[in-house]
MIBATI-526556 format. One line per 10 residues: number of its first residue (from 1); their letters; for each residue x negated, y, z of N, C-alpha, C, CB. Coordinates in steps of 0.05 Angstrom, whole numbers, plus 5000, padded with zeros to 4 digits. Each point is the difference from the previous one (the first is absolute). Glycine has a CB too. Layout:
# MIBATI-526556
NUM	A	X/Y/Z/X/Y/Z/X/Y/Z/X/Y/Z ~ ...
***
This chain:
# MIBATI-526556
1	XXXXXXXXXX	5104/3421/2092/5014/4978/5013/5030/5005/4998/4962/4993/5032 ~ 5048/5027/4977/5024/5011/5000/5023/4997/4971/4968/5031/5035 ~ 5016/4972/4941/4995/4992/4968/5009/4971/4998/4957/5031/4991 ~ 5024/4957/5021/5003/4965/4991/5023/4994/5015/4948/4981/4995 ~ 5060/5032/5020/5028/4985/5016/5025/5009/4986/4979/5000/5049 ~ 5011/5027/4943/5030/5012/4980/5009/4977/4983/4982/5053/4992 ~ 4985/4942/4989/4998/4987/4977/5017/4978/5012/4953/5015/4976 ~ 5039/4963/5041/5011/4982/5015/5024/5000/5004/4968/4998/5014 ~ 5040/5015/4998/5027/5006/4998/5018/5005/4988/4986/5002/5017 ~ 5009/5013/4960/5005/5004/4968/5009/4981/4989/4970/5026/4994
11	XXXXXXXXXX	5010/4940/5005/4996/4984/4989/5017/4987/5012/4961/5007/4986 ~ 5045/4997/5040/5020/4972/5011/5028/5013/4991/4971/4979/5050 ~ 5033/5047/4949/5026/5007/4999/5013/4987/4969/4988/5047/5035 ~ 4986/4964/4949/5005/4997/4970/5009/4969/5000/4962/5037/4979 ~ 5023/4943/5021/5004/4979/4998/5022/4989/5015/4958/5002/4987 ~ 5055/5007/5033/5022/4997/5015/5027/5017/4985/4964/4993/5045 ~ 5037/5022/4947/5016/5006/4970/5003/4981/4981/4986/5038/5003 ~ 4990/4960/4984/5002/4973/4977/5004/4990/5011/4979/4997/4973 ~ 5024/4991/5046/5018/4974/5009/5018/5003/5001/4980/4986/5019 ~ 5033/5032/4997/5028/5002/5007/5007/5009/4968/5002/5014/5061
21	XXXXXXXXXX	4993/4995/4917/5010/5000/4980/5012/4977/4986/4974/5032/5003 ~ 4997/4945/4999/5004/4977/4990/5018/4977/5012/4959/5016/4986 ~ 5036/4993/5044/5029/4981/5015/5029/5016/4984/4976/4992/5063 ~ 5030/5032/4932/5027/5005/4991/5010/4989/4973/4995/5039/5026 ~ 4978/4965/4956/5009/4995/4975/4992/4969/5000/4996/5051/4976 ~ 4996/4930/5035/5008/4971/5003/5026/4993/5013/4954/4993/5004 ~ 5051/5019/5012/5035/4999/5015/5025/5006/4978/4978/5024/5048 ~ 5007/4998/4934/5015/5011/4983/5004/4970/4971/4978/5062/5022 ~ 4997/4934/4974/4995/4987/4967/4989/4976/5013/4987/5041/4962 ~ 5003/4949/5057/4984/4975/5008/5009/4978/4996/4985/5021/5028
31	XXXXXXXXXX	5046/4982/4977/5009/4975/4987/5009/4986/4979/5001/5010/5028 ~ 5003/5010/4952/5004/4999/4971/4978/4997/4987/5033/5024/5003 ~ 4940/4984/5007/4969/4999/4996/5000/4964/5006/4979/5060/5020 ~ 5025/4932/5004/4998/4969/5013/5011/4989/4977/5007/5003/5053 ~ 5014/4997/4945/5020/4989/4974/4980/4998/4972/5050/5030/5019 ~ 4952/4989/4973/4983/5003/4974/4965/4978/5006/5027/5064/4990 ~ 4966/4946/5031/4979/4983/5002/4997/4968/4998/4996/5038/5021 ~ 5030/4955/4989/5007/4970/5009/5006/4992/4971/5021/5004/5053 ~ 4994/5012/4930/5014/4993/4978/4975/4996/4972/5051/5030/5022 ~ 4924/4978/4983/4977/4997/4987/4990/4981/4998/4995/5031/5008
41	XXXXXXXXXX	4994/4958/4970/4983/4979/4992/4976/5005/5006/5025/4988/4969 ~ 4958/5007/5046/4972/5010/5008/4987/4975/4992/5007/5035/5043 ~ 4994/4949/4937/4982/4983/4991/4980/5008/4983/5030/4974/5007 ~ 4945/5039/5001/4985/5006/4986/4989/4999/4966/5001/4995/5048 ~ 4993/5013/4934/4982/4991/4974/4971/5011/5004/5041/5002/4967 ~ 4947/4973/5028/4971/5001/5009/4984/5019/4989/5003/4958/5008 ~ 4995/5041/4965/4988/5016/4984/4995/5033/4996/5014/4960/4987 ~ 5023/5052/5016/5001/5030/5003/4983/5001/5038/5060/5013/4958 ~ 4948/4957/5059/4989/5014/5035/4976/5014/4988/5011/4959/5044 ~ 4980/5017/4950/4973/5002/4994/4985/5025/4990/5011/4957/4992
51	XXXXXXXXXX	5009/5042/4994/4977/5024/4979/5011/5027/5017/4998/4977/4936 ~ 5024/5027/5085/4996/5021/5011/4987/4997/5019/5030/5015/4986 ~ 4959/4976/5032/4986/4997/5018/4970/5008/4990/5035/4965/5020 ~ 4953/5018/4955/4971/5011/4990/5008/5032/4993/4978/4948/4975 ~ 5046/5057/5017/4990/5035/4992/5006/5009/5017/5006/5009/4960 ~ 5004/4988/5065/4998/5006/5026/4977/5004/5005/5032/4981/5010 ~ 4951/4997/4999/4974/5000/5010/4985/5011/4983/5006/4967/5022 ~ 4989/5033/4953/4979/5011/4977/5003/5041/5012/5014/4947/4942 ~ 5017/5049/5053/5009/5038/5008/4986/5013/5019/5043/4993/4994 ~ 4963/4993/5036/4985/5007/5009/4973/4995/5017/5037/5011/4988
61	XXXXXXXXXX	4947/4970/4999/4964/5000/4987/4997/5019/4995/4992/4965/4980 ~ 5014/5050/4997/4993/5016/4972/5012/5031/5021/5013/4957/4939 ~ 5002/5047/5084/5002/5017/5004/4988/5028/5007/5021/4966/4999 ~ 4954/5016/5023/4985/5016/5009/4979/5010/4979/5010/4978/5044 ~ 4987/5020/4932/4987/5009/4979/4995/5033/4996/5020/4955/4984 ~ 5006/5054/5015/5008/5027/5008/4974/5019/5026/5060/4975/4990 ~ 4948/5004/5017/4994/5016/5031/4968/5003/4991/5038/4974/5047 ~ 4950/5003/4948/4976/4996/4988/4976/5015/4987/5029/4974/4999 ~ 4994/5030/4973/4994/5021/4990/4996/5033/5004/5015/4963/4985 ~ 5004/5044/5032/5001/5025/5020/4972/5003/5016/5055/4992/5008
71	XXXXXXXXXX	4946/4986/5010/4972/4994/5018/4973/5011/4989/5021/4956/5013 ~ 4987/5033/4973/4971/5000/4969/4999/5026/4979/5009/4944/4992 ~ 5016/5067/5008/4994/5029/4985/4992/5017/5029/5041/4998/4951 ~ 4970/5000/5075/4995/5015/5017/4966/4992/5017/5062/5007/4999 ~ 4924/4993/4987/4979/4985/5012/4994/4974/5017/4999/5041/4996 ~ 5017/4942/5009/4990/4981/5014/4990/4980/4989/5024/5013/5025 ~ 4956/4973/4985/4992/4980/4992/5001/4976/5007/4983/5027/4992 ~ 5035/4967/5019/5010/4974/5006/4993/4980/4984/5033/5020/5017 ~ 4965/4955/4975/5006/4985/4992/5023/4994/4993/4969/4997/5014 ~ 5046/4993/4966/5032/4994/4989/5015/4982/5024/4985/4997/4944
81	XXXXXXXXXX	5004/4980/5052/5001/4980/5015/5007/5009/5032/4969/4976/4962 ~ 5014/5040/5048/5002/5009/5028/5029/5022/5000/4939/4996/5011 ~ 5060/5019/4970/5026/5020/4994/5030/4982/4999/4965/5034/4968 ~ 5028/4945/5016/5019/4986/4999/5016/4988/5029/4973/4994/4955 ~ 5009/4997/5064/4999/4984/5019/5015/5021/5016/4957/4967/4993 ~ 5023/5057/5006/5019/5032/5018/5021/4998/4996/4976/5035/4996 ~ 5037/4967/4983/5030/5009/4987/5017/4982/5010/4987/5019/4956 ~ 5002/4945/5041/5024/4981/5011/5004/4993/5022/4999/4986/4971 ~ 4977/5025/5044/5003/5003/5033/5013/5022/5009/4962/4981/5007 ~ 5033/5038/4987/5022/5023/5009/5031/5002/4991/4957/5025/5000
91	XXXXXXXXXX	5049/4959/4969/5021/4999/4992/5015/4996/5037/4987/4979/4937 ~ 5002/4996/5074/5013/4991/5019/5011/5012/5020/4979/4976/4988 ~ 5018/5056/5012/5000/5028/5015/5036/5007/5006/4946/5023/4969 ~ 5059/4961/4996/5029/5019/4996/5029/4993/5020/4981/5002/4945 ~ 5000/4968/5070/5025/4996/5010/5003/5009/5030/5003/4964/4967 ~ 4980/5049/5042/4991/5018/5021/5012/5016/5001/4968/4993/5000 ~ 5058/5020/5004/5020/5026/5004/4982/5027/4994/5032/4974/5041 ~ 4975/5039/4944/4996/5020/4997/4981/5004/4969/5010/5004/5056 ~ 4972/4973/4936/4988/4997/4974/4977/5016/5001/5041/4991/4976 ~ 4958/5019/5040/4965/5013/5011/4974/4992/5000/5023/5012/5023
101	XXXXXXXXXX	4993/4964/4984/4970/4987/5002/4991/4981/4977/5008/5001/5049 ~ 5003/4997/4931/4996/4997/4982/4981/5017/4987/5035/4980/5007 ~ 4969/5047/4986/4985/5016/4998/4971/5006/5016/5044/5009/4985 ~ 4972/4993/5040/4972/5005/5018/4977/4981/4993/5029/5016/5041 ~ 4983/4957/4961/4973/4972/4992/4991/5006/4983/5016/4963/5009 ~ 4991/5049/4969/4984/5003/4967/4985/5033/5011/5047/4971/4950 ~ 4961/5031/5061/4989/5046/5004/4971/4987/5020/5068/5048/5014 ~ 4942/4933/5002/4976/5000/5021/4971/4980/4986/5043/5003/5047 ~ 4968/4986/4940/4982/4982/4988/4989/5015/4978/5023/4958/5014 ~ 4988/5061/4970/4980/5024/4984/4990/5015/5018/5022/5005/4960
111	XXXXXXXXXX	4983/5006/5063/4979/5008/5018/4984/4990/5002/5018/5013/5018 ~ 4979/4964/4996/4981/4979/5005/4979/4993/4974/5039/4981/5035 ~ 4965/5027/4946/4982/4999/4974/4990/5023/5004/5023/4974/4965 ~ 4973/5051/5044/4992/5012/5002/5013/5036/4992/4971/4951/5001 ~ 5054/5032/4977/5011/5028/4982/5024/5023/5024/5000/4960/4940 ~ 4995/5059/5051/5010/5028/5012/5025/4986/5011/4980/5042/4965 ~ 5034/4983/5049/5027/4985/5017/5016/5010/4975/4998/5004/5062 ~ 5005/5018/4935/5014/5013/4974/5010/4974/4975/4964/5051/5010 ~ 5004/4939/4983/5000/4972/4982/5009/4977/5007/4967/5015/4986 ~ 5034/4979/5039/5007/4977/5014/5040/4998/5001/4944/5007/5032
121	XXXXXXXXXX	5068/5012/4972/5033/5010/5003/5005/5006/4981/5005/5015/5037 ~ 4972/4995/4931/5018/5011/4980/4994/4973/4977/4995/5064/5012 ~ 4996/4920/4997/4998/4976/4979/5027/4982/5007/4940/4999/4997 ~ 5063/4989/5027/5034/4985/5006/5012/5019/4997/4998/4968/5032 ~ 5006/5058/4968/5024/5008/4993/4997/5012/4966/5013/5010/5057 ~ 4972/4991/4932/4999/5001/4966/5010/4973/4993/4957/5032/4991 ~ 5038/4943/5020/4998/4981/4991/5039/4995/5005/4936/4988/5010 ~ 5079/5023/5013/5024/4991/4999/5014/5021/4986/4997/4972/5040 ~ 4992/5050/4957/5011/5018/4981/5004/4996/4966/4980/5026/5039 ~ 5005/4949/4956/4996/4998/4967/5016/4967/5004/4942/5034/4980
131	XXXXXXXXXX	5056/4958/5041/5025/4969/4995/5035/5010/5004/4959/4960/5028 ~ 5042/5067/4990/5015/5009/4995/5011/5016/4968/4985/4992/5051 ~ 5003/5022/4945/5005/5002/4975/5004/4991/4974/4990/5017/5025 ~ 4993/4956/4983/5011/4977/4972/5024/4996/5014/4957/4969/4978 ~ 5057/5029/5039/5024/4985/5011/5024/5022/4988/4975/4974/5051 ~ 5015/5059/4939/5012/5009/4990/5004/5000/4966/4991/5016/5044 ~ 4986/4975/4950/4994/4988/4968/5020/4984/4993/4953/4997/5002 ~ 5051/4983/5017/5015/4971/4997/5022/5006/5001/4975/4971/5017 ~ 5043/5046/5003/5028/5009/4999/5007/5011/4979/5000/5004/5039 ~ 4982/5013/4953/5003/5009/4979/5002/4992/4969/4985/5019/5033
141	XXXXXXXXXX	5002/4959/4965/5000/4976/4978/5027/4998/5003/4956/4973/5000 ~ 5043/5008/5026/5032/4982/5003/5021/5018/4989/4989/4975/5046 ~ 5013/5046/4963/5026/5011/5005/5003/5013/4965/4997/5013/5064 ~ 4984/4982/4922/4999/5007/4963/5031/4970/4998/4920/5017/4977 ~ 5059/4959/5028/5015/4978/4995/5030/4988/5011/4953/4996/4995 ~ 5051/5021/5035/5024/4989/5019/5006/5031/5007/4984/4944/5023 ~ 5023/5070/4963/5009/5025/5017/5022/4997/5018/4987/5026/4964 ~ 5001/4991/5069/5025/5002/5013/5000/4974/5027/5024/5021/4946 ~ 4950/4966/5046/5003/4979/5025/4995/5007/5013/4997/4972/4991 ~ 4989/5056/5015/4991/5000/5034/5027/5011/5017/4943/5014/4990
151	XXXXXXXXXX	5058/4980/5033/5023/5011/5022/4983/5019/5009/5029/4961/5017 ~ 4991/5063/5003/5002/5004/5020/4982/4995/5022/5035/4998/4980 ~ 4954/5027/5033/4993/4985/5030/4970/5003/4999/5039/4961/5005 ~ 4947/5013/5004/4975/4992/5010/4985/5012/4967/5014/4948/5044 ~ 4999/5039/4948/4989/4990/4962/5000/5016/4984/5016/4966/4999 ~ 4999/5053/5008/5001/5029/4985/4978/5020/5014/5055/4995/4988 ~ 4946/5001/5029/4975/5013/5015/4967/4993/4999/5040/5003/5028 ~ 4964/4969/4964/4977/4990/4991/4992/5012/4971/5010/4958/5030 ~ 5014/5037/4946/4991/5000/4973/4997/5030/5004/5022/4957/4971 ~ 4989/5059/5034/4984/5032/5014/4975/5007/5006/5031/4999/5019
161	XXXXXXXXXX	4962/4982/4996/4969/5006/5011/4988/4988/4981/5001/5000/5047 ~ 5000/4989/4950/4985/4978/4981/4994/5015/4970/5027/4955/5024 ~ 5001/5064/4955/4996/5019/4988/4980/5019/5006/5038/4988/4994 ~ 4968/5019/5032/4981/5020/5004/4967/5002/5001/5040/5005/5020 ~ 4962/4974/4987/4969/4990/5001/4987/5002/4972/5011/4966/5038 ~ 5006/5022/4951/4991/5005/4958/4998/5012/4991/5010/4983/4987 ~ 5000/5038/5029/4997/5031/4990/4988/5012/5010/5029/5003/4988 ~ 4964/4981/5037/4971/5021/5014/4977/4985/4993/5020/5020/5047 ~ 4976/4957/4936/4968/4993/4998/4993/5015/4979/4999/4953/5016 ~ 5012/5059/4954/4979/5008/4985/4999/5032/5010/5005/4963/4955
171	XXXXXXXXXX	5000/5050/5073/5008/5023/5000/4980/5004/5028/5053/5001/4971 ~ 4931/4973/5054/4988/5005/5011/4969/5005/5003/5041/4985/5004 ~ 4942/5005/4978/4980/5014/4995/4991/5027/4992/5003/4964/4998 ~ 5017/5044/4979/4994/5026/4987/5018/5024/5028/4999/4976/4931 ~ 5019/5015/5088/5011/5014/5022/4974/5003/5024/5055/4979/4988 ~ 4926/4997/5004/4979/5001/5025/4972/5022/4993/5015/4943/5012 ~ 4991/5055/4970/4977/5017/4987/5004/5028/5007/4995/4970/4961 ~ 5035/5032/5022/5008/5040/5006/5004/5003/5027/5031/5013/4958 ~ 4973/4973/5057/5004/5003/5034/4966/5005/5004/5051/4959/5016 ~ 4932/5019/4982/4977/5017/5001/4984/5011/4997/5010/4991/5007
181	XXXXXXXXXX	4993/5024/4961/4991/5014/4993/5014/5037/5012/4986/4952/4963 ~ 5040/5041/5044/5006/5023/5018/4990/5002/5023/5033/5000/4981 ~ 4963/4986/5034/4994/4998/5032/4971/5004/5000/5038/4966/5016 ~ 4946/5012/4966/4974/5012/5003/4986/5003/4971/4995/4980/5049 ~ 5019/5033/4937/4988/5014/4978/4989/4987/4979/4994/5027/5028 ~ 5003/4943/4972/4984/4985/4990/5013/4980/4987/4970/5012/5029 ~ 5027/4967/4952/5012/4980/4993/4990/4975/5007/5013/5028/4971 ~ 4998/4959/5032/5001/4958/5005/5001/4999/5028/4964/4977/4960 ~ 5064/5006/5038/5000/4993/5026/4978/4986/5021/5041/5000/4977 ~ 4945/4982/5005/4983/4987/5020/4977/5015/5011/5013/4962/4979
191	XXXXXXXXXX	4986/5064/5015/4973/5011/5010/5011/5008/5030/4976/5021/4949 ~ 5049/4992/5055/5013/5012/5025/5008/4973/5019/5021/5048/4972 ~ 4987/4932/5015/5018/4985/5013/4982/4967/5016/5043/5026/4957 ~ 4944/4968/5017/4986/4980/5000/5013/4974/4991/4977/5025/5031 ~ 5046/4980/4958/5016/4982/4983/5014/5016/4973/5010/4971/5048 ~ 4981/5013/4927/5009/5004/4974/5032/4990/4991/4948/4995/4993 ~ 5068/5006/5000/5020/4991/4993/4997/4989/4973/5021/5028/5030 ~ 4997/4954/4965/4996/4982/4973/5000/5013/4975/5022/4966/5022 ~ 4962/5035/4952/4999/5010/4992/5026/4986/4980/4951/5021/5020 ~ 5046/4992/4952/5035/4995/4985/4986/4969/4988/5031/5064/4977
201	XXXXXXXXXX	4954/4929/5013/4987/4969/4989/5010/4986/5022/4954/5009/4974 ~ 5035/4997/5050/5006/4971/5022/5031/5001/5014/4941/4998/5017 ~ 5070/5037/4988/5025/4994/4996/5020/4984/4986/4983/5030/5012 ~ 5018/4968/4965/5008/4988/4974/4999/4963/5011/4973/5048/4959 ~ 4993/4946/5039/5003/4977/5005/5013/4998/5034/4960/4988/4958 ~ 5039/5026/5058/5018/4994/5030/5031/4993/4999/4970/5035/5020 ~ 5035/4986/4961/5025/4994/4987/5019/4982/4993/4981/5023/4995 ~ 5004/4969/4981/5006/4977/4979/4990/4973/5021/4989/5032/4945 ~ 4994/4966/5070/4991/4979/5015/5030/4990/5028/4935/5024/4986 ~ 5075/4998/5031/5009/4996/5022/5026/4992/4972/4974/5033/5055
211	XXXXXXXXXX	5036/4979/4924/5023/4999/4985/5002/4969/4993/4996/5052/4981 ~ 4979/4938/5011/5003/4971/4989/5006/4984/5030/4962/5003/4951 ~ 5020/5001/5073/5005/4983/5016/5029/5004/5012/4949/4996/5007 ~ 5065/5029/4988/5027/4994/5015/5028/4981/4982/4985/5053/5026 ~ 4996/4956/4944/5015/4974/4983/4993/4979/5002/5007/5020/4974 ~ 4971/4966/5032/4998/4970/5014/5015/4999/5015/4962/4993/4998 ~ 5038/5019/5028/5014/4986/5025/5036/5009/4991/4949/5007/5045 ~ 5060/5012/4933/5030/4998/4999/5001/4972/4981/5017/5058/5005 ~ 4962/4933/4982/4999/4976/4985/5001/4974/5018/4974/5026/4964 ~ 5018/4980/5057/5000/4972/5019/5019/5007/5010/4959/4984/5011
221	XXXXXXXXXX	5059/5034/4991/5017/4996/5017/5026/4990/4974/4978/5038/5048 ~ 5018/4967/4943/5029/4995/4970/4988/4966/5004/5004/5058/4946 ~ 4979/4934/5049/4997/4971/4992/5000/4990/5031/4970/5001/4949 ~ 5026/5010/5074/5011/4985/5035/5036/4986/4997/4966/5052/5035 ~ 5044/4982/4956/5027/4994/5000/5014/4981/4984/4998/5038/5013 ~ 4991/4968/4960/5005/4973/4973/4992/4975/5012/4986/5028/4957 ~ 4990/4966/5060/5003/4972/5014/5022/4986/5010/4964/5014/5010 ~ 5037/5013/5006/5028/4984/5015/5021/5006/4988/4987/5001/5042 ~ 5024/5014/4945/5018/4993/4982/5019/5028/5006/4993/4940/4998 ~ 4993/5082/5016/5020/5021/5022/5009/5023/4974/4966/4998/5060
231	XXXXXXXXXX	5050/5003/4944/5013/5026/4975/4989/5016/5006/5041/4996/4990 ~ 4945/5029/4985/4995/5025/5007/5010/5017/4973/4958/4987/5036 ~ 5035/5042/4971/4994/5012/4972/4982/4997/4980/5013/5024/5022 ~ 4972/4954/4981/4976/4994/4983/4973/5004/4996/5031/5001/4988 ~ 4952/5008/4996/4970/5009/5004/5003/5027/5004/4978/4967/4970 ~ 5037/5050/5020/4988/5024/5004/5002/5016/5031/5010/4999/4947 ~ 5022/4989/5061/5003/5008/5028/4981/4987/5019/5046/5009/4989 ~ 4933/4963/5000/4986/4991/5024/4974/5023/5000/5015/4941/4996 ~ 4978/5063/4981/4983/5012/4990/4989/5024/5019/5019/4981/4957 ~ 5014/5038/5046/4998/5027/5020/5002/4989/5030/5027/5035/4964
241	XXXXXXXXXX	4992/4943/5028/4999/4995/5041/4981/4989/5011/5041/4991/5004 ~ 4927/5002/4975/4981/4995/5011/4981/5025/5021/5006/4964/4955 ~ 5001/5055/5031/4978/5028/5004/5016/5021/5019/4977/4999/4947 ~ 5055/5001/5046/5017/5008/5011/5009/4997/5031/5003/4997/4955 ~ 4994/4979/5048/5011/4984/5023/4976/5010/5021/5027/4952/4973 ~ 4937/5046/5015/4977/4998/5020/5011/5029/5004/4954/4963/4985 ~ 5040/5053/4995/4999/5031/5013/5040/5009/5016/4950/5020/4947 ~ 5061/4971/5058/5033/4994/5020/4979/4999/5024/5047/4965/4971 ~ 4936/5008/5033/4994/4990/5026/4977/5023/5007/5014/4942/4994 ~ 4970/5069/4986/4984/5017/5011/5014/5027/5015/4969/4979/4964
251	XXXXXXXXXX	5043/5024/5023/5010/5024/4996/5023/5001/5036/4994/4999/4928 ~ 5020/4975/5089/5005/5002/5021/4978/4986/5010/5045/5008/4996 ~ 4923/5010/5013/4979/4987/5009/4997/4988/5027/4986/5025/4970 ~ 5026/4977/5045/4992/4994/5027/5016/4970/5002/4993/5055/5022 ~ 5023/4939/4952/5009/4970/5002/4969/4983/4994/5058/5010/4979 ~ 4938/4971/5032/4979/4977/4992/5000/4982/4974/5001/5000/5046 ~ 4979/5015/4932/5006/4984/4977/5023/5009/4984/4981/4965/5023 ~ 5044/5052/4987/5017/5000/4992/5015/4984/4990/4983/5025/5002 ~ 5018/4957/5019/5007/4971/5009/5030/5007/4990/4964/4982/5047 ~ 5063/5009/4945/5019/5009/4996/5017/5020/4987/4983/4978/5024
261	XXXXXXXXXX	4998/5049/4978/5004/5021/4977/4996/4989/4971/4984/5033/5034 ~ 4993/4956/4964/4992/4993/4974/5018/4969/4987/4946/5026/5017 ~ 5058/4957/4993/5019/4988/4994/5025/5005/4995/4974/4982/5016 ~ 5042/5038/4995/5012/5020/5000/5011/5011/4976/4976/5003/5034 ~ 5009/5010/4961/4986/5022/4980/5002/4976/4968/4956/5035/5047 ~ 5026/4949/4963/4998/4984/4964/5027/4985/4993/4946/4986/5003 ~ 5073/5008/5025/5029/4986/4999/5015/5016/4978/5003/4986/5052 ~ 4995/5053/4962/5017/5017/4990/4995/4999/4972/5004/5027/5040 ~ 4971/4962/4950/4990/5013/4970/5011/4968/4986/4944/5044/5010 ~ 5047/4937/5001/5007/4977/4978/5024/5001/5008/4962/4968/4992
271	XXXXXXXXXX	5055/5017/5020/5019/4988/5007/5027/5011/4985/4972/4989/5041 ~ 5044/4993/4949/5018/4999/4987/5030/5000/5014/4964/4981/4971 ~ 5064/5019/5023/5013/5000/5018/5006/4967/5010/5017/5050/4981 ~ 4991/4956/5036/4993/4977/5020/4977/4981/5006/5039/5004/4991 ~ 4944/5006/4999/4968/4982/5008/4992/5018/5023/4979/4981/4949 ~ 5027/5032/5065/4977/5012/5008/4980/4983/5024/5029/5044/4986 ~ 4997/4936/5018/4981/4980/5023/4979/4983/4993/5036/4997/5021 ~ 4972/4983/4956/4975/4983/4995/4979/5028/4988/5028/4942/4984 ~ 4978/5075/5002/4970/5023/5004/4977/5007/5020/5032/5017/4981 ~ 4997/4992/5037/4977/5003/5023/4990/4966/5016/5026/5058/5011
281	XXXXXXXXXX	4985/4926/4989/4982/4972/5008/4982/5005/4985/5028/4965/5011 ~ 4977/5034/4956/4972/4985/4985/4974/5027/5003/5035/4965/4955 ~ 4979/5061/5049/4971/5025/5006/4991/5001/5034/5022/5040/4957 ~ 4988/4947/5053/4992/4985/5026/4988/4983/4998/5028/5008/5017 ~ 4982/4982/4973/4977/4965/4994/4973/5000/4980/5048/4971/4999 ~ 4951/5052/4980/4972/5012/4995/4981/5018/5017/5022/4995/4964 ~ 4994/5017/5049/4984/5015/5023/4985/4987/5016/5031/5025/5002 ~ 4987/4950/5005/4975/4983/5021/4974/4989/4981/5043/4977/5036 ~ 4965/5011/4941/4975/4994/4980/4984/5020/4996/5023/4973/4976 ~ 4980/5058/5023/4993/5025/4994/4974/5001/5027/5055/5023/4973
291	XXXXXXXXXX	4960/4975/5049/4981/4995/5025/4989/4987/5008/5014/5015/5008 ~ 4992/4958/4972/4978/4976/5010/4972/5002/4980/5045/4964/5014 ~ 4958/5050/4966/4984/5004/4982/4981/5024/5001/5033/4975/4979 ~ 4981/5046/5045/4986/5018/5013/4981/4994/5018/5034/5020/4992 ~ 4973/4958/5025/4988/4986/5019/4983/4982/4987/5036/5006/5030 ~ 4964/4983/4951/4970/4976/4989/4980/5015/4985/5029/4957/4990 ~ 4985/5069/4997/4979/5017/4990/4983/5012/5009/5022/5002/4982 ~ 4993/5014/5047/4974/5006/5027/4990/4983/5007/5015/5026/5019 ~ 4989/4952/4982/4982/4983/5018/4976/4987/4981/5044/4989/5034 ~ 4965/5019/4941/4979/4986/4975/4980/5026/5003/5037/4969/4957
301	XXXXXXXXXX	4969/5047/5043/4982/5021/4999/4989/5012/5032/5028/5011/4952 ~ 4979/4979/5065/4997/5010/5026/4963/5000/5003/5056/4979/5020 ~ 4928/5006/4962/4974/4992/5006/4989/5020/4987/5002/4954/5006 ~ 5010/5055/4975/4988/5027/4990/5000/5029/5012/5011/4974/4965 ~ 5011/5027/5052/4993/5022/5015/4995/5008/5026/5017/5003/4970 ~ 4971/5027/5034/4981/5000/5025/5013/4994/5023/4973/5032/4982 ~ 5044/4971/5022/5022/4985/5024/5002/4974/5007/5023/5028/4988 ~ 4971/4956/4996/4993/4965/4993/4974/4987/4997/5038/5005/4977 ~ 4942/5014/5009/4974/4987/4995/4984/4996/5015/5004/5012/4971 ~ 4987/4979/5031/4983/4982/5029/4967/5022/5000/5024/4928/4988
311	XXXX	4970/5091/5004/4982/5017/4990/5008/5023/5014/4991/4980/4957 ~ 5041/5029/5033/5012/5023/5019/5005/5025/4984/4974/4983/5041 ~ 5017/5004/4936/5003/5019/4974/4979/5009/4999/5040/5013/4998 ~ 4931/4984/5013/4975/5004/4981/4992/4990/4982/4990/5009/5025
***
């Protein structure tokens, strides 16, 4: 009890910072931001909306695939369809301070299948450990093509972790093994643990899979802004401030959604000098599409899972 109130409290303080951050640097830039915004043509072109909005939505459809697959190398037998339904209901977790429960929904619902606790906590977190690390793939592309765009700060700390992660996936299985084969003399993790780690085939495709979907959504976001007509650095900087920007908002978790970090975050990476206002409108104004499309996808799938089905999940 004592725990959840820290946490609580934690959470109000944090988010009471980001604020008071964001009141200074609007006091500071807000009105030169207003300016720039006003001075924008926001008359849409139908065609680029369009087509970002479907690779929006297609992106994240195709996301929970990942997770899927994991499920399914780690024994479960779910049905796709029901896995699917898990993943876009709990997505809904993240805007819950602290991003826990995001996790927890996906950890408790592989309990509830029956699989180990060990299997249940080490599948969501394999699963954000390999979207994290394409997010280091992708910086890493970019920065071949745009050297030098990342700043300072939030973003440097992200493309950090995010490195790191890429360098810990082909290095964590064969580390799980010698760990226990020292401890208990024996080899494969799943005999001690009751969870296997990915092997290097489905690594590969985890990889290359989270890598393409973070180039969709920096692709919807280059053709959002080309709608409206908002200056940026172009494809490649949308490209990183797609993957870049999510892991900013993860990364200060106890914000909701990372409601503002992450808009934030993709301003610092596209934005050109003096745009930075119509930027952040137009990555504001996909965010809400981002969450409306979060919201019709749970609810399309809500019949599929045991939380919704009128059965109870038998």
């Amino acid at each position: 009890m004592k725990h959840r109130k820290s946490l609580v409290w934690a959470g109000r303080i944090v988010v009471l910072l980001v604020a008071a951050a964001a009141v200074l640097i609007l006091a500071r830039s807000g009105g030169d931001w207003l300016r720039e915004i006003e001075a924008q043509n926001w008359a849409p072109e139908p065609v680029p909306l369009s087509a970002s909005v479907i690779l929006l939505a297609v992106s994240l459809w195709l996301t929970p695939s990942g997770w899927i697959a994991l499920c399914s190398s780690a024994g479960c037998a779910a049905p796709s369809r029901e896995l699917r339904g898990v993943w876009l209901q709990s997505q809904l977790g993240r805007y819950i301070p602290g991003k826990i429960w995001l996790v927890a929904g996906r950890a408790g619902y592989l309990r509830s299948r029956g699989m180990t606790v060990t299997s249940s906590v080490a599948v969501p977190f394999t699963e954000l450990l390999y979207t994290v690390a394409a997010t280091g793939l992708i910086a890493a592309c970019v920065s071949v093509f745009t050297p030098g765009f990342l700043t300072g700060g939030i973003l440097g700390t992200a493309a950090a972790i995010a490195g790191g992660c890429l360098v810990l996936v082909p290095l964590l299985r064969p580390a799980a093994r010698l760990l226990y084969r020292i401890r208990l003399g024996r080899d494969g993790e799943a005999a001690a643990s009751g969870y296997e780690l990915p092997g290097a085939w489905l690594s590969i495709r985890l990889l290359l899979f989270y890598s393409v979907l973070w180039a969709l959504r920096g692709l919807s976001l280059y053709l959002w802004l080309h709608a409206f007509g908002v200056p940026g650095r172009g494809v490649w900087a949308c490209t990183a401030a797609a993957p870049l920007s999510w892991l900013a908002g993860y990364i200060v978790f106890l914000v909701p959604g990372g409601i503002g970090v992450r808009e934030a975050a993709a301003a610092a990476i596209i934005a050109g000098p003096g745009g930075t206002g119509p930027v952040l409108a137009a990555v504001a104004g996909q965010r809400v599409v981002l969450t409306i499309i979060e919201l019709v996808l749970a609810a399309l799938y809500a019949g599929s899972t045991p939380l919704f089905r009128k059965d109870g999940g038998k």
